[in-house]
N, C-alpha and C positions, 0 to 999 in steps of 0.2 A: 581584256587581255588578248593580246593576238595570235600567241601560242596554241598550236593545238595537244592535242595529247600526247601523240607520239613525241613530239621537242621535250612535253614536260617528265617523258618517260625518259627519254636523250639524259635529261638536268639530274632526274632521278641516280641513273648507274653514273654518272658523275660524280658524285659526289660520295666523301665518306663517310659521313652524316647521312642525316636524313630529310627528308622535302616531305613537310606537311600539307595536307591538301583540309579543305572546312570538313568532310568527311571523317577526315581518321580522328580513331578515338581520343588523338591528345594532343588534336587540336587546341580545343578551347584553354585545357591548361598550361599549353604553351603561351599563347597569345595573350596572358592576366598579365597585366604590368603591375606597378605600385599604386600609382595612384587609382582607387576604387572608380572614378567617375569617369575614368578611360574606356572605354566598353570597343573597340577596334577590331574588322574582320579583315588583316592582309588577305589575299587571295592563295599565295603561297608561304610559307615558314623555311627558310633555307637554316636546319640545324648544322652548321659548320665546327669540326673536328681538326680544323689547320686551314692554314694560309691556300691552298689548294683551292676547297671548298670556300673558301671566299670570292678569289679571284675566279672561280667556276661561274657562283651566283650572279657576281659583279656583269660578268660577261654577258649574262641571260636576261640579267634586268634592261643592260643597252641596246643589245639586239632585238627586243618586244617590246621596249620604250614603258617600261614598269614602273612606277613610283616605288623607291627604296624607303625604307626604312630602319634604323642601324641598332640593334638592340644590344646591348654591352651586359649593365646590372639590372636594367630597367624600371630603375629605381627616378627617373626625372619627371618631376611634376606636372608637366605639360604631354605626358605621353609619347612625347619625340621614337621612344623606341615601336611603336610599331602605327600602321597604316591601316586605311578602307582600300580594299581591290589589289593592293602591290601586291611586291615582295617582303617579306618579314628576312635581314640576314640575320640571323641568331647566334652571335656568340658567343652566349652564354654555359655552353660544353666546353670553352677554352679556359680553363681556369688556373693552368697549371703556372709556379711562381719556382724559380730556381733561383738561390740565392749564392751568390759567394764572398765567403764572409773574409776572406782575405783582401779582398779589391772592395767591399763594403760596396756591395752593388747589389740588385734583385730583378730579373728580366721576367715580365707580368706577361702572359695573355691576355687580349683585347675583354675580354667576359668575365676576367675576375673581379671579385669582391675585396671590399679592404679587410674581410674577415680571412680571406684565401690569405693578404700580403703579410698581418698581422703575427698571423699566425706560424710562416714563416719563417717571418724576418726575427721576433723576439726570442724563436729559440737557437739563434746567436747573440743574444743583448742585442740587436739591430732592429730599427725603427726609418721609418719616413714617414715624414705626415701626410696623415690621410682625413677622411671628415671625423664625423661627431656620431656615424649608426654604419655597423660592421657590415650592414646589406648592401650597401651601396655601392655600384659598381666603381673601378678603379679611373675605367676611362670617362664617364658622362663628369665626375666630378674633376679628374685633372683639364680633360680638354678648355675648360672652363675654368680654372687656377686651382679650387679644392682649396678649402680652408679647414684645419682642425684644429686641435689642441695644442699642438709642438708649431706655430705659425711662427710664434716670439722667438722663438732659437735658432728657427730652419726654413720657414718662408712657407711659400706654398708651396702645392703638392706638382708646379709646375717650376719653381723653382729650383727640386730636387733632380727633374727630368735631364737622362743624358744623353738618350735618345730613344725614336720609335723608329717602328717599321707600320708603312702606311702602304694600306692595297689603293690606289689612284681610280679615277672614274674610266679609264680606258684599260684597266685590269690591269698595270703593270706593280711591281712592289716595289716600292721604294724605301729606302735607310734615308730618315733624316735626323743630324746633328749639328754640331756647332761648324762643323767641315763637312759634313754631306748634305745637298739639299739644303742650305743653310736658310734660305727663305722660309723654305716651308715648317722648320722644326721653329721657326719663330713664331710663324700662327697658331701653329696647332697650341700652341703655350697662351693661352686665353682666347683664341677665336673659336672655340668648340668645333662641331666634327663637320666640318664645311668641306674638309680637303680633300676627304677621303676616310677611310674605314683602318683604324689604329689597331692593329693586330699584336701589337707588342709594344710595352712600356721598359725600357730601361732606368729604374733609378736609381741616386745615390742615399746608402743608407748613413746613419750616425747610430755611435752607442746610445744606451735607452739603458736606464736603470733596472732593478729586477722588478722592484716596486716604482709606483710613483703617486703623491700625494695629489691626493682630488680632493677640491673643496665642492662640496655639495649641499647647500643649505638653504633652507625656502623660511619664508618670514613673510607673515600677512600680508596680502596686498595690499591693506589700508596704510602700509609703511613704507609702498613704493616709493616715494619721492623720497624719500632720507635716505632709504636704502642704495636705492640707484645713485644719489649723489658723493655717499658716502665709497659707494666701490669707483667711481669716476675720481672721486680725491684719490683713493687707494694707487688705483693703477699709473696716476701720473708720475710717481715714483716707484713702483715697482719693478725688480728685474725682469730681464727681457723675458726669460727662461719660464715667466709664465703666461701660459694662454688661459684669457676670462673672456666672459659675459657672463649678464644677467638676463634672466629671461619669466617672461610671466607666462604662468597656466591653473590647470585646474588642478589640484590632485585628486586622481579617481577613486570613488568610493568601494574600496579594498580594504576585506577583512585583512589583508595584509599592514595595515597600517592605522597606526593607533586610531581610537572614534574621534576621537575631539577633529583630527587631522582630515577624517575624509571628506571630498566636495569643498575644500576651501579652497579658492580663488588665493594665491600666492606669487612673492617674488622672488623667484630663487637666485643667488649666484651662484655660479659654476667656475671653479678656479685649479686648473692644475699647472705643477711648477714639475718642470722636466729636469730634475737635477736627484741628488738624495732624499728620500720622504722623510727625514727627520728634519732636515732643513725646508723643506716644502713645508710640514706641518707649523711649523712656528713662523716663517714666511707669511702663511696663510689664516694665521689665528685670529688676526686685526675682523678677517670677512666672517668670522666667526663667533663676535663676539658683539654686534649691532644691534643685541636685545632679544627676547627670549622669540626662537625660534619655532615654528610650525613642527617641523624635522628638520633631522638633520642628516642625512645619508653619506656625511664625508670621510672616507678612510685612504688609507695606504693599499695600494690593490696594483696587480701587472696591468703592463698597458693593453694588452689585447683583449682583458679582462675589462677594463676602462673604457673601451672603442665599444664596447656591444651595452653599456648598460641603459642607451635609450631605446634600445632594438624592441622592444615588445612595445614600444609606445607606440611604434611607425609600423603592424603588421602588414605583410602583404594583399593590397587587394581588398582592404574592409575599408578603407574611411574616402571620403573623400574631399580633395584638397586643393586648392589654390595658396601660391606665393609669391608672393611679394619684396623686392626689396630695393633700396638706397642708401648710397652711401654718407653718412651725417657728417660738416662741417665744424660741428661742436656740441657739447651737450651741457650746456649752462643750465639753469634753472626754468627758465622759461620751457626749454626743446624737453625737459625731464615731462613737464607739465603737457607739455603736449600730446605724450605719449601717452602720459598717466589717464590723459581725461578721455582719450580713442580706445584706449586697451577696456576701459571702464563700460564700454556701450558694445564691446565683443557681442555677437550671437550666439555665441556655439562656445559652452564651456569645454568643448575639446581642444577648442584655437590656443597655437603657442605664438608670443612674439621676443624676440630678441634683439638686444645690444649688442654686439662683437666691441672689440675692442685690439686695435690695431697697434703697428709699432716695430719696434725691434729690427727683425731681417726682413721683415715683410716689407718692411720702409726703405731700406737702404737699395734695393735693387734699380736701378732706374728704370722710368718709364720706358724710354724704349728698347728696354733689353729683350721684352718679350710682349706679345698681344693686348697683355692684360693692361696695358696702360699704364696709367700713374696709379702711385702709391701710396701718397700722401695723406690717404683717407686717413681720419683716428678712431672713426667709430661707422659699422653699420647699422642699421636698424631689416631687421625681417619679421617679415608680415606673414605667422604660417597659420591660413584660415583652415581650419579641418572640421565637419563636421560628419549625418552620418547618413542622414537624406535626401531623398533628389529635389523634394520639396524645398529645402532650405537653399537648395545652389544659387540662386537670385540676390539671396538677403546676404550669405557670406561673402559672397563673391563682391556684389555691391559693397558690404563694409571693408573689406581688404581695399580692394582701389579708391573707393573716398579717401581711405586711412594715408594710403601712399601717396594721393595727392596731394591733402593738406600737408604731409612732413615735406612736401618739395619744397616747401621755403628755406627749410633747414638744410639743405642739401645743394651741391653742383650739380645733379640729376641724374649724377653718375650711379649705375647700378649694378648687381651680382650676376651673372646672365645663368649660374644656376638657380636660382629663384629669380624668375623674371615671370611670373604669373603662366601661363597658357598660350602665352608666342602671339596673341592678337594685337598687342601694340608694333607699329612701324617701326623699324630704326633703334630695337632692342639693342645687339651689335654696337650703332654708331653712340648712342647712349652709354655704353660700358668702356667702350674704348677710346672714346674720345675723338674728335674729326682726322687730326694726322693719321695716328694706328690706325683708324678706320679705311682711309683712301689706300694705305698701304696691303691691306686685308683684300681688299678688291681686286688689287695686281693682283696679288699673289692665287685667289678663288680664280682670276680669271686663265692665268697661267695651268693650276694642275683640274680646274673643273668649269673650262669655258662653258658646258651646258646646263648650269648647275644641275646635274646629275643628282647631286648630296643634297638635296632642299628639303626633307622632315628633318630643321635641327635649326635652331636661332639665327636665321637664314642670313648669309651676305649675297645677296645677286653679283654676278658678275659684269651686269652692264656697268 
């Protein structure tokens, strides 16, 4: 770094936050990300308390030509939030969420959490969809589209977007919407944080029940293939109003849960219907009744209640992870079996993988209304390798990507760019977005970030 002390003393009373140096004591606890196998020393930590201390950092990083690094929940599997030697900008102190519930809107800071938005938003009955684990920051999964529960009714978490406020790479702030910046509020809607640093999320909220019915119920693996076939019939007639998949894992060996139950390899479905829980529950009895179950965890529960119940599976900073994903063409008998016989040779009984299961509003939007391409997908599939050693990182890592390779016959090749493994494949980006979105993504990178300034993040060059 080319700064010397006194500059970094300069950045220092700059700011209203704080500037970590590897010295101070909370250092290292600042710089843990989610994923365990991220082990990253920025050189500096810029903890940001407003737009100010952003465009302060922004400033410092261009002027000593720093490698950035843009930390929001730092909650993204590839580590993207922080760097070796840069700057760390941290905004993770920004969390505050103002809702108003007359105009049914909620203005996020860049560093909240969907447990920050949730929480919020439900105590006006108002919701927007967010993911599937309350840690996770608001902006790594919208910049990327954010898919949760409420997808079937309300699209994704980029579809509810009315607008941001982005700090640019030459430190200016910009307002983009459907009439400000109009270009840019289209990328940052699936092309992730290429643009610039998202300081504020505008969205639209909808009513949310007080309750809402979650179907939660796991059933042998050895009944994978009926099982999964039978919620694939399910869902092809089901209303929009509810968001499924099915997903295999292990259940952990917890005095919490019956003996027969624990350490079995299972296929659970996961089904919640965003309307009344007594019409969700009869709605949802059909996925409940495919033969005697493992458990069965599915009740009537609030949604903010609902958004955190995977959050102790995913702790901070202990496991560690590779992800994978593609989006499926179809899931006939064959592609079930496909899956069946990959999930079967798993290494690491901590590994989850999933079906999603697409449709509704999420479908209707057309491709190029925003980044994220087309929508046509009906199902994804996700590769989520977790184990707990550094010994193993070869063998899970290796069976994630065979896994994702052999499904690409099932697939257009098209992928999630939040689960896109560790960022070492080329043309992540042009893979999610398809070649059109893709060239149009380039203008636009090349317009607010000709240097790519922004590049720790599912990179588009500007050349």
């Amino acid at each position: 770094m080319n700064a010397d002390a006194q500059e970094i003393t300069e950045l220092t009373a700059s700011l209203r936050g704080t500037l970590l140096q590897p010295s101070d004591d909370a250092y290292d606890a600042v710089r843990v990300v989610w994923n365990g196998m991220i082990d990253r020393r920025p050189r500096l930590i810029a903890r940001c308390h407003g737009v100010a201390d952003v465009v302060a950092a922004v400033n410092f990083a261009r002027r000593h030509k720093l490698l950035v690094a843009v930390r929001g929940g730092g909650h993204n599997v590839a580590g993207y939030a922080t760097c070796d030697g840069g700057l760390m900008i941290d905004l993770s102190l920004m969390r505050a969420v103002r809702v108003d519930p007359a105009a049914r809107t909620a203005q996020v800071e860049g560093g909240a959490t969907w447990r920050d938005v949730d929480w919020e938003t439900t105590a006006f009955g108002l919701a927007t969809p967010g993911g599937l684990i309350s840690a996770t920051g608001v902006a790594g999964l919208t910049l990327s589209g954010g898919i949760g529960w409420l997808r079937g009714s309300h699209g994704l978490c980029i579809d509810n977007l009315l607008s941001v406020d982005v700090v640019t790479a030459d430190g200016r702030l910009l307002r983009a919407s459907e009439t400000e910046n109009s270009d840019l509020f289209w990328a940052v809607r699936g092309g992730g944080g290429n643009f610039g640093i998202v300081t504020s999320f505008e969205f639209r909220l909808h009513p949310i029940q007080p309750a809402l019915m979650a179907c939660l119920i796991a059933y042998p693996e050895s009944r994978a293939c009926d099982v999964i076939a039978a919620w694939r019939d399910f869902m092809a007639t089901a209303p929009e109003q509810i968001g499924s998949l099915v997903e295999f894992s292990t259940l952990p060996d917890d005095p919490s849960l019956p003996q027969e139950a624990r350490g079995k390899r299972v296929i659970s479905v996961g089904a919640v219907y965003d309307g009344p829980a007594d019409q969700g529950e009869a709605l949802l009895r059909p996925m409940r009744e495919l033969g005697t179950p493992v458990i069965d965890f599915s009740d009537k529960m609030p949604y903010r209640v609902l958004q955190s119940i995977y959050d102790e599976l995913f702790p901070k900073g202990r496991d560690r992870s590779y992800f994978k994903s593609l989006y499926l063409t179809g899931l006939d008998d064959t592609v079930i079996r496909d899956v069946v016989t990959q999930l079967d040779a798993r290494p690491s009984e901590m590994t989850f993988a999933s079906i999603w299961h697409f449709g509704g509003t999420v479908a209707r939007v057309a491709s190029e209304a925003t980044a994220f391409g087309d929508r046509s997908m009906p199902y994804m599939l996700s590769i989520d390798a977790v184990w707990s050693k550094a010994e193993d990182d070869a063998a899970n890592i290796g069976w994630a990507r065979s896994f994702w390779s052999d499904m690409q016959r099932h697939s257009d090749g098209r992928l999630y760019l939040n689960f896109a493994g560790h960022g070492e494949d080329p043309g992540l980006v042009r893979a999610a977005a398809g070649a059109e979105a893709y060239a149009r993504l380039v203008a636009i990178k090349r317009k607010y970030d000709p240097t790519n300034f922004f590049r720790v993040n599912q990179n588009i060059p500007p050349e």
